[in-house]
C-alpha positions as CSV (number, residue, x, y, z in Angstrom):
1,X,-6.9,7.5,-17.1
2,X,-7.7,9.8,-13.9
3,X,-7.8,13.7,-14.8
4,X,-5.4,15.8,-12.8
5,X,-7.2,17.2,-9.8
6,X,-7.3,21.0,-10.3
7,X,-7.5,22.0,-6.5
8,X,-4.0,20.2,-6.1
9,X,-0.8,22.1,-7.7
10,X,1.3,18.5,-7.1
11,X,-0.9,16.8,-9.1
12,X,0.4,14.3,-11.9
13,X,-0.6,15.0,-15.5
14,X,-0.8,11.1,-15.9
15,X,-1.1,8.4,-13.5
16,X,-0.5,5.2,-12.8
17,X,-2.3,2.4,-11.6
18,X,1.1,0.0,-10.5
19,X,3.0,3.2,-9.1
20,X,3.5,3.5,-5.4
21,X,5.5,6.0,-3.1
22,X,8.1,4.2,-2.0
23,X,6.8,5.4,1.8
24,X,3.7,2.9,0.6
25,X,5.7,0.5,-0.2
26,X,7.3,0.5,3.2
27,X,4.3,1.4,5.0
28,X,2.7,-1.7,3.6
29,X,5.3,-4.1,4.2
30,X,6.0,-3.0,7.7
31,X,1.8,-2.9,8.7
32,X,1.6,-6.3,7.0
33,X,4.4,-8.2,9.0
34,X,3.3,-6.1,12.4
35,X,0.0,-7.7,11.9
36,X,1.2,-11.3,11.6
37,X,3.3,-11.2,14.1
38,X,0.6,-10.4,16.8
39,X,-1.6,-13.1,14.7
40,X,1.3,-15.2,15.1
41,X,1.7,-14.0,19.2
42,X,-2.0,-14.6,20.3
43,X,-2.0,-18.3,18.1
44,X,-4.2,-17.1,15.6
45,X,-6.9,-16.4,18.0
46,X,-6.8,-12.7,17.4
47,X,-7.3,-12.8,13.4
48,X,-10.3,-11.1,13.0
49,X,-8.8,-8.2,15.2
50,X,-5.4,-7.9,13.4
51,X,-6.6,-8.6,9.8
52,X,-9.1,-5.7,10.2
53,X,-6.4,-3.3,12.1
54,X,-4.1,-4.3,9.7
55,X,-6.5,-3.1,6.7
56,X,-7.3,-0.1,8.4
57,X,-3.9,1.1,9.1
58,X,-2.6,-0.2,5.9
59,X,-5.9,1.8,4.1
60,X,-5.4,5.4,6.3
61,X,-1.6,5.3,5.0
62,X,-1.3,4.7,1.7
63,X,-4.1,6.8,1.0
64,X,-2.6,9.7,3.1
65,X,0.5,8.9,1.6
66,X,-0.4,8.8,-2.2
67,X,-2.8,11.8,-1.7
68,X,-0.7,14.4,0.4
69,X,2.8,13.7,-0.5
70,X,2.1,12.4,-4.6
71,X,-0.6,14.9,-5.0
72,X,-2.7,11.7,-6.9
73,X,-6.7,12.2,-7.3
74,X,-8.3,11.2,-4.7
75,X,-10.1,8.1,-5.9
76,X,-6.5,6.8,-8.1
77,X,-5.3,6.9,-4.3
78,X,-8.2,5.3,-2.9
79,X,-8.1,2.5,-5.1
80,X,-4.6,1.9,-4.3
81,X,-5.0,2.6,-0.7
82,X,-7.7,-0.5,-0.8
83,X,-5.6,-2.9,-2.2
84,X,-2.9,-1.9,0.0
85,X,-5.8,-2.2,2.3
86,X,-6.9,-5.9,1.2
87,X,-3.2,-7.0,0.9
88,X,-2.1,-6.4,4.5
89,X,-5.6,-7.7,5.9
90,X,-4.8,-11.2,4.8
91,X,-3.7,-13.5,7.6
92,X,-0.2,-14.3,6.5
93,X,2.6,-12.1,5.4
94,X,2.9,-11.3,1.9
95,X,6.8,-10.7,2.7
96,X,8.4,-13.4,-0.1
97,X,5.4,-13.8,-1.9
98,X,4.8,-12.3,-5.6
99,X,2.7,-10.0,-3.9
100,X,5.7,-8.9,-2.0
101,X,7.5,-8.5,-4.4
102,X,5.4,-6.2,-6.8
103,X,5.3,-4.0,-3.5
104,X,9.0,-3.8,-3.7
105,X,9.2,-3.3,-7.5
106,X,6.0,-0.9,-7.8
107,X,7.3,1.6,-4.9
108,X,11.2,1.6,-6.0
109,X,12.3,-0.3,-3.6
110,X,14.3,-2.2,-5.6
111,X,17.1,-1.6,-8.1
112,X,14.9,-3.6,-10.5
113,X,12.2,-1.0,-10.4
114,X,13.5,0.5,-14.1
115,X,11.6,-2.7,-15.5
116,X,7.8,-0.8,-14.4
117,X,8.9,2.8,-15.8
């Protein structure tokens, strides 16, 4: 468990690791399938170029995201920022995957999302 950050008024008392903005959640899934489709447009031949721009991107938004607008300590938002990161830099879309979906469920994009809470 992350202590709150005392510089930061927004901060959570208690955070948690599987909880996203739902702005994450988007941001994530909209990176990811951006990404594979210019894989998918220059035949696979630009991988290395997307898969990195897609974990930067992905990386740079989350982490703004879940710092700024959450208020989370900086390394809980890190952390989840690089997975975001990793996820979106694989090369295929994690859209329909179980992957996906725990985007979807961790961020409240979904009416199941009172399972997580």
């Amino acid at each position: 468990m992350s202590r709150p950050d005392p510089d930061n008024p927004k901060s959570p008392q208690k955070e948690q690791w599987f909880r996203l903005h739902p702005l994450s959640g988007i941001a994530i899934l909209v990176l990811d399938n951006l990404f594979f489709g210019l894989k998918l447009a220059t035949a696979g031949l630009g991988m290395p170029v997307t898969a990195t721009l897609a974990f930067w991107s992905t990386l740079c938004a989350v982490w703004f995201i879940q710092r700024r607008l959450v208020g989370e300590h900086w390394r809980m938002s890190f952390l989840k920022a690089l997975a975001a990161g990793v996820v979106a830099g694989v090369p295929f879309s994690i859209a329909g995957t179980v992957v996906g979906s725990w985007v979807i469920l961790s961020s409240g994009l979904s009416p199941w999302r009172r399972l997580i809470r």
